[in-house]
C-alpha positions in Angstrom: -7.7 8.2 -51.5 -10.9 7.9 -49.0 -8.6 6.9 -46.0 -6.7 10.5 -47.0 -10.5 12.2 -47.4 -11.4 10.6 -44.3 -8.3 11.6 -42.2 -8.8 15.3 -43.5 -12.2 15.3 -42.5 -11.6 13.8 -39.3 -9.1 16.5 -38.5 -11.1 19.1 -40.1 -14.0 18.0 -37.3 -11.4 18.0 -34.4 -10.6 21.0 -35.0 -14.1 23.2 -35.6 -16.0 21.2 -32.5 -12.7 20.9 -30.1 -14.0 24.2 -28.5 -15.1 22.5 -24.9 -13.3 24.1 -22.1 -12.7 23.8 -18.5 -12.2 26.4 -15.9 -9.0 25.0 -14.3 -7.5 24.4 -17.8 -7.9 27.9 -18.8 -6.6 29.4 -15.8 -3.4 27.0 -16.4 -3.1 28.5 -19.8 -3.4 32.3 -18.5 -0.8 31.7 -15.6 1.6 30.0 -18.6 1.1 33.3 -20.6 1.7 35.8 -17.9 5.0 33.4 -16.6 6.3 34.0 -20.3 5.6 37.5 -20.8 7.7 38.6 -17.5 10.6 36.4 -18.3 10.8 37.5 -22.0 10.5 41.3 -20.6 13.0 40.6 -18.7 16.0 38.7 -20.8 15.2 41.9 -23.4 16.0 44.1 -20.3 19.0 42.6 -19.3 20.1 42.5 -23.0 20.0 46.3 -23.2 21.7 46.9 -19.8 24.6 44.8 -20.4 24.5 46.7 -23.6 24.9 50.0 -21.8 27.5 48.8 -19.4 30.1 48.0 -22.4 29.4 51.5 -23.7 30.3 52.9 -20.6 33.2 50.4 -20.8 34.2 52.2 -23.7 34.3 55.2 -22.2 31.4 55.9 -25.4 29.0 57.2 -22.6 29.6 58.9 -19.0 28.3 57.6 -16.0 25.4 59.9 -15.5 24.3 59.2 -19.6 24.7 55.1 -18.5 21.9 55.6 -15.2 19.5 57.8 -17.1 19.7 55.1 -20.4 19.2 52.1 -17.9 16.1 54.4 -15.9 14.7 54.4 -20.0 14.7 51.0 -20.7 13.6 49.6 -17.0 10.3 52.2 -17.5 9.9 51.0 -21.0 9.7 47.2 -20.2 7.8 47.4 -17.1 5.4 48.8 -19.4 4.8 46.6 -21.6 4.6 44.2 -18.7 1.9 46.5 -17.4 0.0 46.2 -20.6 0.3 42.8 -21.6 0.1 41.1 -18.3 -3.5 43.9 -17.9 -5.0 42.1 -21.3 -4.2 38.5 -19.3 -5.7 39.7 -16.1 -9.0 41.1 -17.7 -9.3 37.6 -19.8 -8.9 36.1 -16.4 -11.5 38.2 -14.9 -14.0 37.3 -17.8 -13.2 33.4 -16.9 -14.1 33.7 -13.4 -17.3 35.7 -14.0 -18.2 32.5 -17.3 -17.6 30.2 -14.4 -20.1 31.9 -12.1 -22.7 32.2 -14.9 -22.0 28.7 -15.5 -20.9 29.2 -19.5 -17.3 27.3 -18.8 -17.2 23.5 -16.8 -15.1 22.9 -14.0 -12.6 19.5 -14.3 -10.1 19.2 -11.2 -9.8 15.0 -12.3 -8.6 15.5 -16.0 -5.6 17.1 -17.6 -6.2 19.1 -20.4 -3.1 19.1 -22.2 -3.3 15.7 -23.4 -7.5 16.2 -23.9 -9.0 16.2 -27.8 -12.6 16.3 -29.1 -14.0 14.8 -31.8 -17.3 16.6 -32.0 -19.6 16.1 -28.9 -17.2 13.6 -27.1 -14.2 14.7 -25.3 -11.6 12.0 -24.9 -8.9 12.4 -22.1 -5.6 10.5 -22.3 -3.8 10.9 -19.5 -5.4 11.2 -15.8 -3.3 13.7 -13.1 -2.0 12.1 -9.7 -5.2 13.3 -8.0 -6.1 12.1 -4.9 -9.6 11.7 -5.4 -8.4 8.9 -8.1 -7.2 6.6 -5.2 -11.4 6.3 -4.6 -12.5 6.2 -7.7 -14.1 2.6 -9.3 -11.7 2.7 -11.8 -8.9 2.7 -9.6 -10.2 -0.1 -6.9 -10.4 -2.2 -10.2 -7.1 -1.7 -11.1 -5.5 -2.7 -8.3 -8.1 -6.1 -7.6 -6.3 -6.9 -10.9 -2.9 -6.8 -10.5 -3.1 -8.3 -6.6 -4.6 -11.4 -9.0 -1.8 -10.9 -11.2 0.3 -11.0 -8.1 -1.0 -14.2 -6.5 -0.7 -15.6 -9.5 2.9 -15.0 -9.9 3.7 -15.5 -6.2 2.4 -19.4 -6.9 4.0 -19.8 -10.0 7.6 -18.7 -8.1 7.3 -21.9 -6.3 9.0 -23.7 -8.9 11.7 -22.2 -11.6 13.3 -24.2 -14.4 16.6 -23.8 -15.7 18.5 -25.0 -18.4 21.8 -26.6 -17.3 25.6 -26.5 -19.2 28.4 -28.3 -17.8 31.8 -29.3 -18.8 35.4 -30.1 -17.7 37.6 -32.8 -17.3 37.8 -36.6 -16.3 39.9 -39.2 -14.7 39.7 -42.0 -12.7 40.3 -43.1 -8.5 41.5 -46.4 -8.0 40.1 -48.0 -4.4 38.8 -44.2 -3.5 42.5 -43.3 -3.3 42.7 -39.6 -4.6 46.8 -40.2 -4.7 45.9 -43.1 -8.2 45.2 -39.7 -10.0 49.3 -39.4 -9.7 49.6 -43.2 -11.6 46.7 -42.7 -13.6 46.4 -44.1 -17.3 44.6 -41.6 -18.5 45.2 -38.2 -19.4 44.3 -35.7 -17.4 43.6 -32.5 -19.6 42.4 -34.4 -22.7 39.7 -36.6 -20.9 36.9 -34.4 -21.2 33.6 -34.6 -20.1 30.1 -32.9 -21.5 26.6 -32.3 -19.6 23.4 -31.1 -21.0 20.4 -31.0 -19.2 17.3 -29.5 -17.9 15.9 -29.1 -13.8 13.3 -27.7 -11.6 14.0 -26.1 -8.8 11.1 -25.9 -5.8 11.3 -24.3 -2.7 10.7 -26.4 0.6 8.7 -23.8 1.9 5.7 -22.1 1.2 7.2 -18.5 1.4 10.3 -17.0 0.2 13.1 -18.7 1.8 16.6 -19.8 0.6 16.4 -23.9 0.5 15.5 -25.5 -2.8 15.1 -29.2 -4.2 16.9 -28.8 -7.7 16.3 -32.1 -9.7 16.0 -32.8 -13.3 17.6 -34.8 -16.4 20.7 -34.7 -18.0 22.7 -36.1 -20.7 26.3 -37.0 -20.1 29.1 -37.4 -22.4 32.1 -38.8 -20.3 35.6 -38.7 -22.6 38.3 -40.6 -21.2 42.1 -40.7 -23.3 44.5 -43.1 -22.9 48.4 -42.0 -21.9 51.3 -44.5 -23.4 50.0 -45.5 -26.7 47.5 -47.7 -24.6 43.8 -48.7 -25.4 41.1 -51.0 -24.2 41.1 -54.5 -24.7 37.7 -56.5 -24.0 38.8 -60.0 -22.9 35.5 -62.0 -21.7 34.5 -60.3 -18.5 37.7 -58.2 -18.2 38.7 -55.0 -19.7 41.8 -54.9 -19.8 44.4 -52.3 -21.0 46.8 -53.1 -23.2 49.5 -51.5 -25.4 48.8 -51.2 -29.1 51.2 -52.6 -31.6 51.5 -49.0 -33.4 52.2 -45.5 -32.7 48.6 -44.0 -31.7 47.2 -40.3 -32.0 43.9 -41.2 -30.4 42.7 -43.3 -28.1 39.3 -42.4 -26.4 36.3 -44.0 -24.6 33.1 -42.6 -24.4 30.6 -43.7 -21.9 27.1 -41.9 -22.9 24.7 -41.6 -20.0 21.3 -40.6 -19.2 21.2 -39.4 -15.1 18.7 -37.7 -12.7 20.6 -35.3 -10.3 18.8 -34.0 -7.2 20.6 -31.6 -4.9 19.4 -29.8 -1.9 20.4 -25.9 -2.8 21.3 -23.1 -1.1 20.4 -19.8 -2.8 21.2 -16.5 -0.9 19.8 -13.9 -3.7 18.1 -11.6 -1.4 14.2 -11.8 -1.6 12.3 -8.6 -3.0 8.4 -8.0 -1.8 5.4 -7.3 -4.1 3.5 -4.0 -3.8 1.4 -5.5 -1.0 4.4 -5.9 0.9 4.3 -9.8 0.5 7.7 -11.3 0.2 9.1 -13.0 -3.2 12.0 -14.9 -3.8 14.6 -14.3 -6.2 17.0 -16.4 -7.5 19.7 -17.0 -9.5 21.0 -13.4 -8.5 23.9 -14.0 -5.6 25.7 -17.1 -4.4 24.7 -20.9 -4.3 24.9 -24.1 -3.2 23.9 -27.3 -4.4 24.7 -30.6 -2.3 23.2 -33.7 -4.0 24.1 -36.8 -6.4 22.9 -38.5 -9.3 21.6 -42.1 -10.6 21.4 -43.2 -14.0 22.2 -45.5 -16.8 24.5 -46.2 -19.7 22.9 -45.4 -23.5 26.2 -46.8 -25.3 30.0 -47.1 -25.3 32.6 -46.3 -27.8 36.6 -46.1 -28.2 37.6 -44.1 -30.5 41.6 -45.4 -32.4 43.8 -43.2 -34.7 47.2 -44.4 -36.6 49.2 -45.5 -39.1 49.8 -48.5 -40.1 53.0 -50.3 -40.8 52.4 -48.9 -44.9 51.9 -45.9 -43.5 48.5 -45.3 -44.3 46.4 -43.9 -41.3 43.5 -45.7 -39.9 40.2 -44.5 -37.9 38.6 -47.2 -36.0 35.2 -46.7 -34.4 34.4 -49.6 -32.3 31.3 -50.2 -30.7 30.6 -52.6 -27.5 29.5 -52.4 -24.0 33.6 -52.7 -22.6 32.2 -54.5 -19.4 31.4 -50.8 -18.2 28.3 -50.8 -15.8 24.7 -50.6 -17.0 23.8 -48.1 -14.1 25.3 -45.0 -12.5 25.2 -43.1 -9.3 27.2 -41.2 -7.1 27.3 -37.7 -5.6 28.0 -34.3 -6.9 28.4 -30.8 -5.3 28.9 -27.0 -7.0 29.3 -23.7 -5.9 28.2 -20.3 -7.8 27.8 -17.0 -7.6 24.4 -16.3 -10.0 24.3 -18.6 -13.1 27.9 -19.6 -13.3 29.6 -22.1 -10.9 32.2 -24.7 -10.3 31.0 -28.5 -10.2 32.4 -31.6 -9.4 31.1 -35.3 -9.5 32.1 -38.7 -7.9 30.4 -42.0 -9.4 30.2 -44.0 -6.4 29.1 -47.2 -8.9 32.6 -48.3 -10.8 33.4 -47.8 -14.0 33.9 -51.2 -15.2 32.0 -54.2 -13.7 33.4 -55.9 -11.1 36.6 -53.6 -10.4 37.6 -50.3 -8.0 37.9 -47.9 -11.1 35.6 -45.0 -10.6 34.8 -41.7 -12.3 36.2 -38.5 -11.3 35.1 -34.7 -12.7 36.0 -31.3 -12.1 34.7 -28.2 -14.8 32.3 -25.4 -14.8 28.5 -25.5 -14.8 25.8 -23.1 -16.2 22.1 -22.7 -14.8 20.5 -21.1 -16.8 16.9 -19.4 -15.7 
């Protein structure tokens, strides 16, 4: 009840002590009235010709009758006109002479249609597009803020982060030789692989340019199934692979790694410029390039079995091990986008399992995400 009181009172003050005027605003208010006088004249004029016209349409009226009526009404409304737009003019004329005397202030900075007053103190909300604004303190302050807001921005630009998707499928190169994917054990469509990750991406140069160092951390999840009814067999320092005595539905590997790629990209989003006219680099918004590789190392391996047993009952096996499969990864990896989305492929240049020419192969899709 005392916030209503208050509000009421507060409304109650605006109102009675809201009587401060300016010269300019007043003038403004004058010109509206007289604008809006003439135009309503004038739609009622045109109202009551077109009115005459379909009476002489009608054949209600002669011709003669039809020019004196219109003469009537023209004399009428440019009367009233006369009359109303006089009252304006005189109120005008009392303004001016208020403004001599110096009863009414003059404000050429403030806009008074957005202006209230809560007894002595007038509060404006809105400032016009003057020109004297461009010197005023106010102004000079604004804009030594936002050029510190801007240098600010222009050195965090340096370096973006992105969060990075990937996935697609896996197989194998024998000896380098892309013609082993044709012989391959493994199955092309079902080996999957799965990449999540995080990188930075810093420009070499100081300015906006389009060359980047893009490096970071990723997990990696690399699926590979075996063709055949086939499945790895660990025997000493050999993996070997072997054919299993029953009928198989699954039979998967998976290598989980932790890697560092680093790739020198290419970004040709077209730079924009602060207000200053300094240059800033955007990207993520047109095509790229990224030309790197990767090192890392192995955080476990598992093959997955699925089957049924001679009695028919079906088995999952989980088996855990190392499989002989290298401790450490690296190789090289290239993708081409067009903003966030891309197509990537890798190469492990360190074998697959120890002390053999097997080697990891990966086409799929990759996401940066800014």
């Amino acid at each position: 009840m005392k916030r209503i009181l208050f509000i009421l009172v507060l409304l109650c003050a605006t109102i009675a002590f809201s009587q401060e005027k300016t010269f300019e605003s007043e003038v403004r208010k004058i010109s509206k009235k007289i604008e809006r006088i003439t135009t309503t004249e004038k739609a009622a004029l045109k109202e009551k010709v077109e009115a005459i016209n379909l009476r002489l349409e009608k054949k209600e009226i002669t011709v003669d009758e039809a020019n004196q009526l219109k003469k009537e009404v023209a004399e009428f409304h440019a009367k009233k006109i006369e009359e109303k737009v006089g009252l304006e003019e005189k109120m005008l004329q009392q303004l001016v002479q208020d403004k001599t005397n110096g009863k009414i202030l003059s404000d050429a900075f403030y806009d008074d249609e957005n202006t209230f007053t809560i007894g002595s103190k007038t509060f404006h909300l809105r400032v016009q597009k003057n020109e004297d604004y461009k010197y005023s303190e106010r102004y000079k302050k604004r804009k030594k803020r936002m050029s510190k807001r801007e240098r600010k921005n222009r050195k965090n630009r340096n370096t973006t982060t992105q969060f990075v998707f990937a996935m697609g499928v896996n197989n194998v190169l024998i000896d380098h030789e892309v013609g082993t994917l044709d012989n391959s054990n493994y199955k092309f469509w079902q080996s999957h692989f799965y990449e999540l990750g995080w990188t930075w991406k810093t420009r070499f140069d100081k300015q906006a340019s389009k060359l980047y160092l893009k490096y970071g951390f990723s997990f990696l999840w690399n699926n590979l199934r075996l063709d055949n009814n086939k499945y790895h067999v660990v025997n000493g320092i050999v993996t070997d692979i072997e054919t299993h005595v029953d009928v198989l539905s699954e039979s998967r590997l998976r290598n989980v790694q932790l890697i560092f790629p680093a790739h020198i990209e290419w970004d040709f989003s077209k730079n924009g410029s602060y207000s200053d006219g300094h240059k800033r680099d955007r990207t993520n918004k047109s095509a790229r390039l990224g030309v790197g590789g990767y090192f890392g190392f192995k955080l476990g391996t598992k093959q997955f079995l699925e089957y049924k047993n001679t009695e028919g009952t079906k088995i999952e096996e989980l088996q855990k091990g190392n499989f002989n499969v290298s401790n450490f990864t690296y190789g090289l990896s290239t993708y081409l986008a067009w903003r966030s989305t891309g197509v990537y492929v890798k190469y492990d240049l360190s074998p697959l399992f120890k002390d053999t020419e097997t080697r990891n192969i990966s086409l799929g899709i990759r996401f940066d995400i800014n």
